[in-house]
TORSE-485627 format. One record per residue (C-alpha): x negated, y negated, z; residue number from 1. Coordinates in steps of 0.05 Angstrom, whole numbers. Layout:
<rodrens>
     px     py     pz num
      X      Y      Z NUM
...
</rodrens>
This chain:
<rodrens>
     px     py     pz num
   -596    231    650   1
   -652    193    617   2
   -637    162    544   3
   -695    141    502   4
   -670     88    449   5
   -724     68    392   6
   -724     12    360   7
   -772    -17    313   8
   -779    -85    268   9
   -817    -42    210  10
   -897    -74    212  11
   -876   -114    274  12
   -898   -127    337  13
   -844   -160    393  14
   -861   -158    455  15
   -937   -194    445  16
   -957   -258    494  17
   -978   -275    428  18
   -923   -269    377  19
   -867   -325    380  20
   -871   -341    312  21
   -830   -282    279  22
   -853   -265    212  23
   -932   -300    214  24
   -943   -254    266  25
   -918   -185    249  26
   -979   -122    231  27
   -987    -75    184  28
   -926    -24    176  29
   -938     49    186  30
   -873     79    194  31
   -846    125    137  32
   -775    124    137  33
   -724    129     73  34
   -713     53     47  35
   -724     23    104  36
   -735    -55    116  37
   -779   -108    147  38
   -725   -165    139  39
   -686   -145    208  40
   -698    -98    273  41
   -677    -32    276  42
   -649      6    341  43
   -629     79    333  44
   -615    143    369  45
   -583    206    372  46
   -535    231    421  47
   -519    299    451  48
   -450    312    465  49
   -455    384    481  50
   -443    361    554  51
   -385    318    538  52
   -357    250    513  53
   -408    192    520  54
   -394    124    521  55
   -428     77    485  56
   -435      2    495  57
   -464    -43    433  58
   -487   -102    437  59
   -461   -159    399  60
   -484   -191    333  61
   -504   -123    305  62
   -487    -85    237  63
   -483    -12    256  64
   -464     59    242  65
   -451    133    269  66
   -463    187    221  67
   -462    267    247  68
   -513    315    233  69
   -484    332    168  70
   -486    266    148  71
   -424    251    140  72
   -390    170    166  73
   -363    168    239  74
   -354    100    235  75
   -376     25    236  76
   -414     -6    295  77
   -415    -84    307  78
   -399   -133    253  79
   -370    -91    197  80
   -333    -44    257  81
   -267    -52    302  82
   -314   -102    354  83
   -320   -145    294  84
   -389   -174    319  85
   -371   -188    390  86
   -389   -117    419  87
   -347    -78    459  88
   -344      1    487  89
   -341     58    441  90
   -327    131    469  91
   -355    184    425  92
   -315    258    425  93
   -347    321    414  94
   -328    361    362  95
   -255    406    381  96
   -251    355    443  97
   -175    354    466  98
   -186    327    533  99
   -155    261    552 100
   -174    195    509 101
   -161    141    551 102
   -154     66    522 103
   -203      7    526 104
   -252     48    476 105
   -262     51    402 106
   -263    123    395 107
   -321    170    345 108
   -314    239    335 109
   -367    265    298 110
   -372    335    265 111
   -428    358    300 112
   -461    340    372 113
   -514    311    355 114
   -501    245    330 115
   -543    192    296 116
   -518    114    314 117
   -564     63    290 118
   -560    -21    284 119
   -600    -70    267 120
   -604   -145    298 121
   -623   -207    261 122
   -672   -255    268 123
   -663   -326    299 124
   -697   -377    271 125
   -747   -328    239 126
   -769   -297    297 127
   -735   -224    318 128
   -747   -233    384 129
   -673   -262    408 130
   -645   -206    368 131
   -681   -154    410 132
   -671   -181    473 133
   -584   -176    462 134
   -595   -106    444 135
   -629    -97    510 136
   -596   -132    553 137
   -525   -106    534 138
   -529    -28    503 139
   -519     18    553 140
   -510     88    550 141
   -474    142    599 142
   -422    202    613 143
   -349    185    609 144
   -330    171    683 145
   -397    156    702 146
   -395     94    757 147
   -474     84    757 148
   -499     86    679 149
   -568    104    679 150
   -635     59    654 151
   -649     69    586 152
   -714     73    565 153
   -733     27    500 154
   -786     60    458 155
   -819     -1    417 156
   -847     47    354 157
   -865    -25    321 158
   -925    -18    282 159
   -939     58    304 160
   -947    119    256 161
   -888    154    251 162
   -854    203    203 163
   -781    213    187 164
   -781    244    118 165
   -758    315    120 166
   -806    367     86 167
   -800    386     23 168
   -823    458     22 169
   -819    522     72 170
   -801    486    139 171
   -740    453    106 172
   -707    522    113 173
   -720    529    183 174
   -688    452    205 175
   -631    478    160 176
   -619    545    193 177
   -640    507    269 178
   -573    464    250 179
   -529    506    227 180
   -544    559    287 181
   -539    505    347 182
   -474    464    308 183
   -396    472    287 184
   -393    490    218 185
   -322    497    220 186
   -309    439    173 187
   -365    456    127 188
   -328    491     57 189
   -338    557     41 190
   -379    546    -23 191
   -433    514     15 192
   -434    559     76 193
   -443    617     14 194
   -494    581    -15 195
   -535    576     61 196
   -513    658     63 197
   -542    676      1 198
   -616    658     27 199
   -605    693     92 200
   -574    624    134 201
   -514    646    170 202
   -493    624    241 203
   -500    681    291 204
   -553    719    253 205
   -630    704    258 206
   -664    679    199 207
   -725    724    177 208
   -742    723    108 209
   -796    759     90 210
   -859    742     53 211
   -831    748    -21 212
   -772    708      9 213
   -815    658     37 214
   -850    645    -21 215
   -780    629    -67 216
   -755    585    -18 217
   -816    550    -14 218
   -812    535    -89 219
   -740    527    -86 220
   -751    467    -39 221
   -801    440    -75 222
   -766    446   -140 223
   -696    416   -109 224
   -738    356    -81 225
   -770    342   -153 226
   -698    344   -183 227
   -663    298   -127 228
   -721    252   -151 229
   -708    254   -218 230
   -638    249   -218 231
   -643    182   -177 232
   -705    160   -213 233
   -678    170   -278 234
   -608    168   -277 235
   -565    182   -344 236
   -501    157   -339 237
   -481     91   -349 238
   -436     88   -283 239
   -507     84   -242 240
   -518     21   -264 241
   -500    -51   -248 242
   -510    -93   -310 243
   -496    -49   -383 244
   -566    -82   -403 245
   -605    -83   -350 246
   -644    -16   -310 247
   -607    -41   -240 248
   -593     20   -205 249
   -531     27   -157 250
   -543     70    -92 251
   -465     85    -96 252
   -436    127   -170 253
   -365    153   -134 254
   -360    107    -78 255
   -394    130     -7 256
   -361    199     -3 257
   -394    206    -82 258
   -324    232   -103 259
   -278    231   -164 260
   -214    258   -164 261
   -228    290   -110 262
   -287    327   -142 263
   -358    312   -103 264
   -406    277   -149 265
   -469    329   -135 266
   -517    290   -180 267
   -495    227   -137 268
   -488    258    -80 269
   -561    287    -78 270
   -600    220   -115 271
   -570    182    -58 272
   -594    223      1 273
   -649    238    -30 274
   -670    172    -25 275
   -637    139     36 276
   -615    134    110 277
   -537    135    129 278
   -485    120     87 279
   -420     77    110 280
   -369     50     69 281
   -393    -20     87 282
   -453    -12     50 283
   -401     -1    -12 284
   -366    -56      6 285
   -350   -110    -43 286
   -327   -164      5 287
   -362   -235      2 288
   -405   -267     38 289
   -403   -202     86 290
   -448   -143     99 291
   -499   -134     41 292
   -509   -107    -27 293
   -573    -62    -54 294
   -592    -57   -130 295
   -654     -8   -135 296
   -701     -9   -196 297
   -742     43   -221 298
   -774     22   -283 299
   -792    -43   -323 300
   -759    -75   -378 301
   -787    -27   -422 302
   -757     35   -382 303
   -831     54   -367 304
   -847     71   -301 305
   -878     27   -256 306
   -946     31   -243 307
   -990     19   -180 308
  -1051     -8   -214 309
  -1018    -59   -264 310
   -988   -135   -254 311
   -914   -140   -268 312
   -865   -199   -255 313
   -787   -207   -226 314
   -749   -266   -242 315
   -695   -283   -203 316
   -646   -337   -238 317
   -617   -405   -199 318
   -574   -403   -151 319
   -577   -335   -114 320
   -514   -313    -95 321
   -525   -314    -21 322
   -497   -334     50 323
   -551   -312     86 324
   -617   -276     55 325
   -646   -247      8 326
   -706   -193      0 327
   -746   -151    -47 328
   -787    -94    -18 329
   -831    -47    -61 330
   -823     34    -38 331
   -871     90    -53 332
   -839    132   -108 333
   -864    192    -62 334
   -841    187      4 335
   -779    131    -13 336
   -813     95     50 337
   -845     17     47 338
   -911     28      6 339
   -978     22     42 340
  -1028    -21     29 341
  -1068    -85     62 342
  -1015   -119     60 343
   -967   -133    117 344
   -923   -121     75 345
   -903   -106     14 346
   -837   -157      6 347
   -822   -214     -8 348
   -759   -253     16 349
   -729   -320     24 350
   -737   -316    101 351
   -813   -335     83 352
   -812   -413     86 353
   -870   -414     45 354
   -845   -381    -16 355
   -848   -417    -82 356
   -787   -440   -126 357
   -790   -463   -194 358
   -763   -535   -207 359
   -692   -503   -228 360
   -688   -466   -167 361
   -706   -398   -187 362
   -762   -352   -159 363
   -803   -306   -188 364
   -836   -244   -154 365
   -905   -219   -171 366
   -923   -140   -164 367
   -998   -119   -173 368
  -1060    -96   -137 369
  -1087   -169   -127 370
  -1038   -234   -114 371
  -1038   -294   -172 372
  -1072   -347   -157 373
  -1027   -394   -109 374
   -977   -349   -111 375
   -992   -304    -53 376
   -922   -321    -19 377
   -885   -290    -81 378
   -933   -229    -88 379
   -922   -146    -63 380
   -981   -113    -65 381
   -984    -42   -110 382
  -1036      3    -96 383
  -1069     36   -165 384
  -1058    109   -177 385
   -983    101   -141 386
   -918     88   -172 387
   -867     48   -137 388
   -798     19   -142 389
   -755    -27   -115 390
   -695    -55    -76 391
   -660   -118    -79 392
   -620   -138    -11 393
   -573   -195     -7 394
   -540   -200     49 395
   -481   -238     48 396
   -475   -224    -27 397
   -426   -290    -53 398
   -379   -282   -114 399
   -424   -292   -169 400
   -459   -223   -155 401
   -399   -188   -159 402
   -368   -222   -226 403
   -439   -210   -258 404
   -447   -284   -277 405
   -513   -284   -239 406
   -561   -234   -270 407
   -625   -217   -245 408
   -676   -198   -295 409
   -724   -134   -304 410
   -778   -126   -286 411
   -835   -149   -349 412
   -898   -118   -349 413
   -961   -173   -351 414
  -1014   -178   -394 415
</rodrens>
């Protein structure tokens, strides 16, 4: 059995005689994939449990997760999971398994069996590289049972085209009905399984639509991917936001099962996978100095969507509430992935040693299609004729973020 793990430091290159630096030396980013970062390394890959329980062994020093193909939580992977940082041995069922469980394992059991786990590592000193080389040297990957686990085979996608943002149109159908034919559905309700039924997707039965048919469900795609958009874009309710006078978004309205009383929060529920990877309670979490918190931001102070070819500005007060870093990184409003452009990238974050504070220990961040003048260290590049947004990470979010006393502003259009 032959296990291909990628992993990926989004715009970077690792492995390089000529990289040991970390950031200075990273490359463009071509990778399109939902709100993704360049501030850590990513590892990811699915498993197939249709030939049984597999054992997985994580490294440590990692913040991970395991969500099934209906995305739906598993469970927590490395620092924010039951190994508490330190790595350990988790044995991951498939779905109706009632074989034995023996102990020594953290134990998954997914919904489906295919199963997404992913992780990220940190950097050491700027530079990825340490990071990287845990992952390799401790995951491993193999049957339950097996004596001799087999080589895995490390895929560095760093820097390399590559596309994982579903289609919005026709094909969507056909991953849909590809999923529900080859998985449990079982635990899926009734309502939804109708729903699939009523366009012709029903487990057992081949899906044929025919030409007219086609041609619906190709609009209805199209149509339910404009209104996911504009429901997260443009949200309505006060409960999406963070601050009652500020346009800071909140990726979580319902907490990360987007319920309330028990009722599933569909306008939640859709903004946030619209426009995401994964979900895990620890990405909810309001514990500090741990894990991290996200605050997205669609429009400028003016509620006026932001716009590729014009110069805007972020200030960030004193004193970010921080244990570890912090980051901004603009997205393309299109394809919710890190926006293209010359740039390396288009971020900017306190792991840069060159960024520029003000004398009282704030920072501001520049957006526009050329840098200010000195200020290149504090500057994301737009492209013109693209609208963007962003996302604001700290990880290891301190108290002050939580009781609102620190208060980022909005972003002000420049003259």
């Amino acid at each position: 059995m032959e296990l291909g793990i990628l992993w990926t430091f989004l715009g970077g290159q690792l492995d390089g005689n000529d990289c040991h630096s970390g950031l200075d030396c990273l490359s463009l980013a071509r990778e399109h994939e939902l709100t993704a970062n360049n501030n850590t390394p990513y590892t990811w890959f699915w498993l197939d449990l249709r030939g049984g329980p597999l054992v997985v062994e994580a490294p440590p020093n990692v913040l991970g997760l395991a969500n099934d193909m209906w995305y739906r939580w598993v469970g927590d992977i490395g620092l924010v999971g039951p190994d508490k940082g330190k790595g350990g041995k988790y044995l991951v069922l498939p779905p109706g398994y009632k074989g034995r469980v023996p102990s020594g394992y953290f134990v998954l059991r997914p919904g489906s069996y295919l199963t997404w786990i992913a992780w990220r590592s940190f950097l050491v000193g700027d530079d990825p590289k340490p990071g990287v080389d845990l992952v390799k040297k401790h995951t491993k990957i193999y049957r339950l049972g097996e004596t001799n686990p087999p080589k895995l085979n490390f895929v560095d996608m760093s820097g390399k085209p590559f596309n994982m943002v579903a289609p919005a149109d026709y094909p969507y159908w056909a991953l849909l009905n590809k999923v529900v034919q080859e998985e449990p559905t079982d635990d899926v309700d009734a309502t939804t399984l109708g729903f699939w039924a009523s366009v012709g997707i029903m487990k057992g039965k081949p899906f044929a639509p025919d030409e007219r048919m086609q041609k619906i469900l190709a609009e209805a795609a199209i149509v339910g991917d404009a209104t996911a958009r504009a429901i997260m874009y443009r949200w309505r309710g006060a409960d999406g936001y963070w601050y009652s006078d500020r346009n800071w978004r909140l990726g979580f309205v319902g907490g990360y099962k987007f319920e309330e009383n028990g009722a599933r929060l569909l306008n939640a529920y859709s903004g946030f996978f619209f426009y995401a990877t994964g979900v895990t309670p620890a990405m909810d979490s309001r514990s500090v100095g741990e894990g991290s918190q996200y605050l997205a931001m669609f429009v400028d102070a003016k509620k006026t969507v932001l716009d590729g070819g014009k110069n805007y500005r972020l200030h960030l007060p004193p004193n970010i509430p921080i244990k570890n870093f912090w980051s901004v990184i603009v997205y393309d409003n299109q394809t919710r992935s890190m926006l293209q452009t010359d740039q390396r990238f288009p971020s900017v974050s306190s792991q840069n040693k060159k960024l520029k504070i003000n004398p009282d220990g704030s920072v501001d961040v520049y957006f526009g299609p050329k840098a200010p003048a000195g200020l290149e260290d504090n500057w994301a590049q737009t492209v013109p004729g693209a609208s963007w947004n962003i996302l604001l990470r700290l990880y290891g979010p301190l108290q002050a973020f939580f009781d609102k006393t620190w208060r980022p502003g909005d972003i002000e259009l420049q003259s």
